[in-house]
N, C-alpha and C positions, 0 to 999 in steps of 0.2 A: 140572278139566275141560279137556280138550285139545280142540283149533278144532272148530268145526262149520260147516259149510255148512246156510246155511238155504235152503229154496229158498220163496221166499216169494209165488211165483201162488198155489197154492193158499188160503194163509191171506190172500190179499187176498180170493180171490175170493169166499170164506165172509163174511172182514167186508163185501164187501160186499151179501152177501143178507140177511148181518144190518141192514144199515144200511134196504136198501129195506123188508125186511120190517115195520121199525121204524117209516118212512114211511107205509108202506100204514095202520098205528093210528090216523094225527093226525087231525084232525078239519079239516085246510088241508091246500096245498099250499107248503111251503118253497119262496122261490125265492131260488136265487143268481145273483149281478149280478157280471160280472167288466169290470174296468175294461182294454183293449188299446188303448195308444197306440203308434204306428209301425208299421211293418209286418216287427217282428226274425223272420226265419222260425221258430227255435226257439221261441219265442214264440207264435206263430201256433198250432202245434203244440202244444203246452201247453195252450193254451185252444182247442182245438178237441177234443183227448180232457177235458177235463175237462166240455165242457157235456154230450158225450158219455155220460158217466159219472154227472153228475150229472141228466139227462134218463134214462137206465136204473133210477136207486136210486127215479125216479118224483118225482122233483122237476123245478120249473121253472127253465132255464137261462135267463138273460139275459145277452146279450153286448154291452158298448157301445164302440164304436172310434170312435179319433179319429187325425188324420192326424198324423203323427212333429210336425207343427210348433204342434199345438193349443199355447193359451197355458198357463202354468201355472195361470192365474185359471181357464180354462175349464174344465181338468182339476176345480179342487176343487168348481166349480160343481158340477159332474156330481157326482161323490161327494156333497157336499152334499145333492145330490136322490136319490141311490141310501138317503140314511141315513134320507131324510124321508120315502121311499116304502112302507108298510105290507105291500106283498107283494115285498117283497126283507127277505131274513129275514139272510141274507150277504152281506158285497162283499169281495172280492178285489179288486186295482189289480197286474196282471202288471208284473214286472220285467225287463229293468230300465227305466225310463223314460228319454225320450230326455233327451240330457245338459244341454239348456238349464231342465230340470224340478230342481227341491229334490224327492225323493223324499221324503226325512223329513216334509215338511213334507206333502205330498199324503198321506202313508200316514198323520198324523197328526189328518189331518181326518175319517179312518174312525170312523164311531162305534166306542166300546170293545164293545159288546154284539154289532156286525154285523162283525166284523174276524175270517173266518174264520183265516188265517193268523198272529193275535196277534201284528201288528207293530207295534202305535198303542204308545207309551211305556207307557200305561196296564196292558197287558195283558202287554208286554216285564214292566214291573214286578211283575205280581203273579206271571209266572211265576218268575222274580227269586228272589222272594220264596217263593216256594213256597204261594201263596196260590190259591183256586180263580179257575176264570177260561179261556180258551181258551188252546188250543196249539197252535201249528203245526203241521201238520197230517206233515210229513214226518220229523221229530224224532219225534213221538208216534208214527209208524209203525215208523220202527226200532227206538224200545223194544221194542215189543209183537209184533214179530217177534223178538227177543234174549230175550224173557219166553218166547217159546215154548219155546226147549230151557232155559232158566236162568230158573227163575221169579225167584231174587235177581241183581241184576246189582250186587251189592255188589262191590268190589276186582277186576273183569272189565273185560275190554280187548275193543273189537269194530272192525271194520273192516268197513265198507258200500260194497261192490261194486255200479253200475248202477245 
């Protein structure tokens, strides 16, 4: 097969009416809790289309910021109480954290089950592993974009533009 351009608005924008349509069946409301410390613009941006996005598919956005110089105790507090909270079904913890922060160590306090981006070691591992379990959600995108013209992505080279 020789290169293709995928143009990939469309096949988002399907997954995502699959996704809300998906929502619309449960019997709750999912909600996702994203963790913004500092104030990195890109950043800002990120998690401003994302509660966006996730407030569209019909789910509850939660958004909790803390000032660039919150402590790192404070930061896992917070996560801590996102894991304990019965209507945060996800948490995200935006990157990158400011530099006096152990990232590893905050992403690590993510329960393995609410860790939508599967950065906790636990879920690093099982993907690892090849085992079932969440996956980051931008890696699992380009697949399934690259599946679209090549259902096998056996011995295939791809390059992700944007």
């Amino acid at each position: 097969m020789s290169g293709a351009i995928i143009a990939g608005k469309a096949i988002a924008e399907n997954l995502r009416g699959r996704v809300a349509r998906g929502v619309a069946r449960l019997d709750f409301m999912p909600g996702l809790a994203v963790v913004l410390v500092g104030d990195d613009p890109a950043s800002d941006v990120y998690v401003r289309n994302k509660g966006l996005a996730t407030v569209k598919a019909g789910m509850r956005s939660i958004e909790k910021r803390l000032p660039k110089d919150a402590r790192e105790a404070d930061i896992i507090a917070l996560v801590r109480a996102l894991n304990a909270d019965d209507s945060v079904d996800g948490v995200l913890v935006q990157m990158p954290l400011p530099a006096h922060v152990d990232s590893n160590r905050v992403i690590n306090e993510i329960a393995p089950e609410k860790d939508v981006d599967g950065l906790t070691e636990a879920n690093a591992g099982r993907l690892l592993l090849a085992k079932e379990g969440l996956q980051p959600c931008t890696p699992l995108g380009c697949v399934m974009l690259a599946k679209s013209v090549a259902p096998s992505l056996a011995g295939m080279h791809a390059v992700v533009v944007g």
